[in-house]
ZABALO-923925 format. One record per residue (C-alpha): chain; x, y, z. Coordinates in pm, 1 decimal. Example, Ala and Ser with C-alpha at 12.3 -4.5 7.8 and 13.67 -1.06 7.14 Angstrom:
! residues 2
 chaine     east    north       up
      A   1230.0   -450.0    780.0
      A   1367.0   -106.0    714.0
This chain:
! residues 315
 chaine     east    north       up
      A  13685.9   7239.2   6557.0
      A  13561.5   7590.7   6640.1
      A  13219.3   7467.5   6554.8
      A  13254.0   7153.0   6791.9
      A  13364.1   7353.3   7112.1
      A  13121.2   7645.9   7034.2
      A  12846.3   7364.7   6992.8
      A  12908.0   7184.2   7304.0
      A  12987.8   7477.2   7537.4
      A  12628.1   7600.7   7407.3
      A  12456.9   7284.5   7486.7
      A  12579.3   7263.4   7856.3
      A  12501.3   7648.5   7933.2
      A  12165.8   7646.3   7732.1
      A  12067.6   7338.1   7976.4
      A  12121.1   7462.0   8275.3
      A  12039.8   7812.4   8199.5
      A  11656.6   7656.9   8090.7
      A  11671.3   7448.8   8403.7
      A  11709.3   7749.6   8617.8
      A  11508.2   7983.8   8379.7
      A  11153.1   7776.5   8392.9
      A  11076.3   7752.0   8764.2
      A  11151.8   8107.5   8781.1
      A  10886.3   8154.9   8456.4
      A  10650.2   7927.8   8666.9
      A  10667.1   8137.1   8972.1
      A  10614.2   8496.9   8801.6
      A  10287.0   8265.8   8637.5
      A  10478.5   8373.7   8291.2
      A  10260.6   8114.1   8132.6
      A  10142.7   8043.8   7780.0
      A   9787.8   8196.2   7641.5
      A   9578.1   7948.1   7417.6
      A   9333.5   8063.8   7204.5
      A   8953.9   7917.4   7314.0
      A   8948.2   7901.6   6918.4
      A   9244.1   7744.8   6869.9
      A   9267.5   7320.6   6875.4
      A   9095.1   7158.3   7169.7
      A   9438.2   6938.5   7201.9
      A   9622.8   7250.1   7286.1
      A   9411.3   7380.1   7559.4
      A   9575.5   7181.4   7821.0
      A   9918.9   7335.8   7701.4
      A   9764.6   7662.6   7891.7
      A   9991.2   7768.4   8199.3
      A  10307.9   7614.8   8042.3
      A  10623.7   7846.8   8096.4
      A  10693.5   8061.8   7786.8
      A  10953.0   8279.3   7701.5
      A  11207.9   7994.2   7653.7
      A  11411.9   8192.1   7440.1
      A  11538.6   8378.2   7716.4
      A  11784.2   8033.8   7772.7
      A  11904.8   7946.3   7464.1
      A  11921.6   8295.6   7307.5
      A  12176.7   8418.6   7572.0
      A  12366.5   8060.6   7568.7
      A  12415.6   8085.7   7164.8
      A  12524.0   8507.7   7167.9
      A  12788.0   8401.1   7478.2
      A  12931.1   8102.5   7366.7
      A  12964.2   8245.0   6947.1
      A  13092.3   8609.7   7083.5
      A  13502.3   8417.0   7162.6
      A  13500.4   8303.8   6799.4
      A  13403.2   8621.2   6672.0
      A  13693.4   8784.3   6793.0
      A  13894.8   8627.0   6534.5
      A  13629.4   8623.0   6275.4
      A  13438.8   8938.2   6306.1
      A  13195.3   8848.7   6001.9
      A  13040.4   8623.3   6279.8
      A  12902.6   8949.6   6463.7
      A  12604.3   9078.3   6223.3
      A  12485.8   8749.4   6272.9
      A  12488.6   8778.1   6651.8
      A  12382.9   9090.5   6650.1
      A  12065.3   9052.7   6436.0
      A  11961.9   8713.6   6616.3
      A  11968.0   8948.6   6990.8
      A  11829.3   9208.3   6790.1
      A  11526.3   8996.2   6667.6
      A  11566.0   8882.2   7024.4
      A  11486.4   9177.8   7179.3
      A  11182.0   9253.3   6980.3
      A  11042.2   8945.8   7021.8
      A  11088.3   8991.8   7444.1
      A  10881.0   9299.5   7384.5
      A  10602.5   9130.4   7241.0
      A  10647.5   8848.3   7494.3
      A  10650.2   9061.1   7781.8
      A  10339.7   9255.6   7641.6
      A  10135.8   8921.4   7588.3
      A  10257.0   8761.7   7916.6
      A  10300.1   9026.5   8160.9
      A  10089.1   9311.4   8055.9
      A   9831.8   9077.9   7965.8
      A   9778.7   9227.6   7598.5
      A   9681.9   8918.2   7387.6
      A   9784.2   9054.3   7058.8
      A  10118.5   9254.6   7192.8
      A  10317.1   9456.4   6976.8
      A  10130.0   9650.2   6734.9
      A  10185.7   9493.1   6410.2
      A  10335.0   9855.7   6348.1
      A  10545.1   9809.6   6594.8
      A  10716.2   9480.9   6542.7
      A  10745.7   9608.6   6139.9
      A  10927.7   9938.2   6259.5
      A  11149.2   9708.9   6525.6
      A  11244.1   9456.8   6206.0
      A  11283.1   9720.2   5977.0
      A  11553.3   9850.3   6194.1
      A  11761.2   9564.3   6282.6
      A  11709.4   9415.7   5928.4
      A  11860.1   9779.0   5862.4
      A  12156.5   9739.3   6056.0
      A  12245.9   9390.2   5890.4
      A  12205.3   9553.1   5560.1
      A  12454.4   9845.7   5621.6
      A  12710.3   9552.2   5714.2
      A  12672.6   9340.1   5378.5
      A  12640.4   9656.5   5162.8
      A  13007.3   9759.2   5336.0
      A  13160.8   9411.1   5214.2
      A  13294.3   9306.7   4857.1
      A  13103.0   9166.1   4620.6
      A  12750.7   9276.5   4821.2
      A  12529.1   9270.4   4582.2
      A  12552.7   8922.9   4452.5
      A  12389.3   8590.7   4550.0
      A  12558.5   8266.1   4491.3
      A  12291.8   8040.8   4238.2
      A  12262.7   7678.3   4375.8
      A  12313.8   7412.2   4165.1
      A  12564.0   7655.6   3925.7
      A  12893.6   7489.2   4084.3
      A  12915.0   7868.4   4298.6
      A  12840.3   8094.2   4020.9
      A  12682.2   8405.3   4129.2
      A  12414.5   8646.7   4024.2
      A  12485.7   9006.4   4072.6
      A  12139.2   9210.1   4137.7
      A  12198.8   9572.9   4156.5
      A  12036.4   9813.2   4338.4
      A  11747.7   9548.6   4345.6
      A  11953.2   9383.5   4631.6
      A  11807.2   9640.4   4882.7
      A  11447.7   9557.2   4846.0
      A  11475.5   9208.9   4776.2
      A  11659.5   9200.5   5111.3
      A  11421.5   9352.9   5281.2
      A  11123.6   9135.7   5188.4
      A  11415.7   8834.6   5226.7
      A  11465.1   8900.1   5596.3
      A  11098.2   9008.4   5717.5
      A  10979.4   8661.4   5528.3
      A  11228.5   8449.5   5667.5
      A  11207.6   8578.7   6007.7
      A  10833.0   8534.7   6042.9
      A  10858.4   8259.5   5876.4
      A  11026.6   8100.6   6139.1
      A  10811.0   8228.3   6402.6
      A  10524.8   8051.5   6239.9
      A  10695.1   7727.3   6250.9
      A  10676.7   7778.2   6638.3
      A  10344.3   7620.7   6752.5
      A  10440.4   7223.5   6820.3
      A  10605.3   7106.6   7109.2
      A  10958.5   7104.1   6950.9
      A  10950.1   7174.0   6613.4
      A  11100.4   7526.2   6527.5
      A  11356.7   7422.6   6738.8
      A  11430.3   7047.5   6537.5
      A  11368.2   7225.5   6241.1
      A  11619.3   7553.9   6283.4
      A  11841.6   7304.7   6446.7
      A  11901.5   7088.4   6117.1
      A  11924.0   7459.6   5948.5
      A  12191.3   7519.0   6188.7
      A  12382.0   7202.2   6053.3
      A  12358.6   7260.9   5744.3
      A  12554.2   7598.8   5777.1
      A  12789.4   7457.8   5989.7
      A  12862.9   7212.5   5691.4
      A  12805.4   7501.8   5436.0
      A  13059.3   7729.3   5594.9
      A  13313.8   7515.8   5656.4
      A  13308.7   7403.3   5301.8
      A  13328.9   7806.3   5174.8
      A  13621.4   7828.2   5475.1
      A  13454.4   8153.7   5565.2
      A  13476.0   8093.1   5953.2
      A  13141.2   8146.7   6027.6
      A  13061.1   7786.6   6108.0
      A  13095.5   7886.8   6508.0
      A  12810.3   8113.9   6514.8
      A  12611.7   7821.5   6367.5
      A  12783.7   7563.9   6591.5
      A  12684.5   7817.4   6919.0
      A  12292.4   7793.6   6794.0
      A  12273.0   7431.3   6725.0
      A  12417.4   7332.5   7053.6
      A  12209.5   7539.7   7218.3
      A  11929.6   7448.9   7045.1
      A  12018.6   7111.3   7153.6
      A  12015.0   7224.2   7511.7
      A  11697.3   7353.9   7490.8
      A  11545.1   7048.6   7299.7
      A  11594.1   6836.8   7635.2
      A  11262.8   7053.4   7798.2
      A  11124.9   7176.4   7474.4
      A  11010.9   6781.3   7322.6
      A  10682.0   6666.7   7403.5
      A  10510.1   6729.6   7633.0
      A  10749.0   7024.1   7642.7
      A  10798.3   7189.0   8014.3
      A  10892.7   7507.2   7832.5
      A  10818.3   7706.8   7502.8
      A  11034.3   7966.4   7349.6
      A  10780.1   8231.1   7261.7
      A  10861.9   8491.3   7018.7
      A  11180.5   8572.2   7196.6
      A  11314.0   8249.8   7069.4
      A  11151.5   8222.9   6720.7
      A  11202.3   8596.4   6625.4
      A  11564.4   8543.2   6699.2
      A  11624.6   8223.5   6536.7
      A  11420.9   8390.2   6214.1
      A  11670.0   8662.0   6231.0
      A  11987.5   8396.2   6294.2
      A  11858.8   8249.8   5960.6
      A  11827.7   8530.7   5773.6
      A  12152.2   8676.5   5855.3
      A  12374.1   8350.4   5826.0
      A  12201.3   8330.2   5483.1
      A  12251.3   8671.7   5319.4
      A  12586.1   8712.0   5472.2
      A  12687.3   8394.4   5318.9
      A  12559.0   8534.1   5015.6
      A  12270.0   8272.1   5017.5
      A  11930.0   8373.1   5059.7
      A  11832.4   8174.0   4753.5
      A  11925.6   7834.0   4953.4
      A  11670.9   7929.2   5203.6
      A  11369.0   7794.1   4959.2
      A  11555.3   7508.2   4948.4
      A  11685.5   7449.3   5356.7
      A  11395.2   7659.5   5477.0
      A  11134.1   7504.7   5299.6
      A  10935.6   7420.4   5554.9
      A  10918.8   7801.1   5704.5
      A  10839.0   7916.3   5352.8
      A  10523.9   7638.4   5376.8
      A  10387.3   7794.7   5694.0
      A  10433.5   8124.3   5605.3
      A  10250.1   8085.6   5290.1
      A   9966.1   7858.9   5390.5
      A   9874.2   8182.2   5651.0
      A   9907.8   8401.4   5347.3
      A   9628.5   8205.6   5138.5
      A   9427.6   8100.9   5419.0
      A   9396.2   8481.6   5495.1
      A   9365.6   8559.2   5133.6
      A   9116.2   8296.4   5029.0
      A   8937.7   8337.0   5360.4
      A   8890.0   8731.7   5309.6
      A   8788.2   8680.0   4918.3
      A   8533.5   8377.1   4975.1
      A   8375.3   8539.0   5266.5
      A   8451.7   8290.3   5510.4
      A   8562.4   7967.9   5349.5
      A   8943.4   7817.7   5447.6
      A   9181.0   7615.2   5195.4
      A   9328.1   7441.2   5472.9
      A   9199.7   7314.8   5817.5
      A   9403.9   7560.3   6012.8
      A   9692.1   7742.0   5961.8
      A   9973.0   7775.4   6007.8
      A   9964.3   7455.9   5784.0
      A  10162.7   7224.8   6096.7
      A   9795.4   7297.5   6275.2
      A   9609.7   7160.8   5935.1
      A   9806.7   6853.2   5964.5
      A   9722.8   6791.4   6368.3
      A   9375.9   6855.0   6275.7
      A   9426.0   6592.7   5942.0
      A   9458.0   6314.4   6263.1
      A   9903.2   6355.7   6252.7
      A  10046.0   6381.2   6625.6
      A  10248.8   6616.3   6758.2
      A  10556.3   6435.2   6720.2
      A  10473.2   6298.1   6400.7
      A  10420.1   6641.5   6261.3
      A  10781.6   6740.9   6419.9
      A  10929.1   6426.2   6328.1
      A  10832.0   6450.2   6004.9
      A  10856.3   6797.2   5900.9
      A  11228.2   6743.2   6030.9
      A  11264.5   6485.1   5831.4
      A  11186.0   6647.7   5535.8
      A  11440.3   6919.8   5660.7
      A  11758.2   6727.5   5630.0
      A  11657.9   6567.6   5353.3
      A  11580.3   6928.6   5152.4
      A  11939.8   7046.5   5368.5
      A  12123.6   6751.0   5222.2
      A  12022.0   6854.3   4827.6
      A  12123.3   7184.9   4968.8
      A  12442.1   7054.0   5008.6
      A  12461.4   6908.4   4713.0
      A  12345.5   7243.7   4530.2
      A  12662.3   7429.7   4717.4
């Protein structure tokens, strides 16, 4: 029930607050930057209000921060989604306003991660049983790793969270995508009776929200205020649910785009030039492979609950 009301309250304030949030972006010319190297098909997307995340980010925090009262292992998870927020803003506001195409340092960004990834981590390590990560598939068993937990957490988090931001770059599909992750926690935490299904409930219905100006042709996109913060929503529903290792099953697709940049850069650097795939992140190698926009998002969704139902079933 929590779920429900924090899901529906979301949706309604995430609407309007996106409603009132993109003429305002329109009028300050806050406007998305294409690359001239980037696909020809995405060149008319120039000018198109970004910074989206400013909406739904705020609508999820507010309408999860009630429910947390009562469940206060619902507040790391807040936390570290504003926090990944807040650096994404920064680079935003440094691409957007200041005009800086690349900007953040990569530096930067790492140091602004490191910390909020930090903070999370100083939460799980102070709660019983910290170190261990439920196996799917074992019936709930779980694997107790040590003093390894602190470096495989760290890579766990920075991955996850960029490899949701490299899902954004399709009119609507980091937000399908995370949304069906959503729902799948929702599901996963009811089912463990751990009370942290509102949190989850609070991001899908405001992902919802968004979704009504965010489809194609989208009137808004989230930028990396939204995508950093839904990275770090993932990352820290995941590992304080004890279940990181269900993200290469839920989160498959973010684990595809963040590798396919990792080998395109990789293979590009070591062959002097040549590319594995036609673009990447590998959503662009499809558009270029003749898929639409909404057939890449409706698809890659698709695959989604399909990899979150056998997710399920690995619980």
């Amino acid at each position: 029930m929590n779920a429900f009301i924090a899901m529906t309250a979301a949706f309604f304030v995430s609407a309007f607050l996106t409603s009132v949030l993109i003429p305002h972006l329109r009028r300050l010319k806050f406007g998305q930057q294409e690359r001239a190297e980037g696909l020809k098909s995405h060149l008319k997307k120039a000018g198109t209000p970004t910074m989206g995340g400013l909406a739904f980010i705020p609508a999820a925090v507010l309408c999860a921060l009630p429910f947390a009262l009562n469940e206060t292992a619902n507040f790391p998870v807040i936390m570290t989604m504003a926090g990944f927020g807040v650096i994404g803003f920064l680079d935003d506001y440094m691409k957007v306003v200041r005009k800086n195409t690349k900007g953040l340092s990569p530096a930067l960004k790492m140091v602004g991660q490191f910390v909020v990834s930090s903070g999370l981590l100083l939460y799980i390590l102070s709660q019983p049983d910290a170190t261990s990560l439920i196996i799917p598939f074992t019936g709930g068993k779980e694997l107790d790793i040590n003093w390894l937990y602190i470096p495989f957490f760290y890579i766990f988090v920075l991955g996850t969270d960029n490899g949701v931001n490299f899902t954004d770059g399709v009119d609507g599909l980091c937000t399908s995508v995370t949304g069906v992750v959503a729902a799948f926690f929702i599901a996963a935490a009811i089912m463990a009776g751990n009370g942290m299904e509102s949190v989850s409930g609070a991001v899908l219905g405001a992902l919802l929200g968004y979704l009504l100006f965010n489809l194609h042709p989208a009137s808004v996109f989230m930028g990396d205020t939204g995508s950093l913060a839904l990275g770090g929503y993932v990352a820290a529903i995941s590992a304080c649910m004890r279940m990181p290792l269900f993200i290469i099953i839920v989160g498959f697709i973010y684990l595809a785009e963040m590798l396919s940049v990792m080998i395109q850069v990789a293979y590009f650097k070591k062959t002097g030039g040549k590319r594995i795939f036609r673009m990447a992140p590998i959503h662009h190698h499809f558009e270029m492979g003749g898929w639409s926009e909404t057939q890449v998002v409706g698809r890659f969704t698709a695959v989604t609950v399909i990899l979150c139902g056998v997710g399920l079933l690995a619980l």
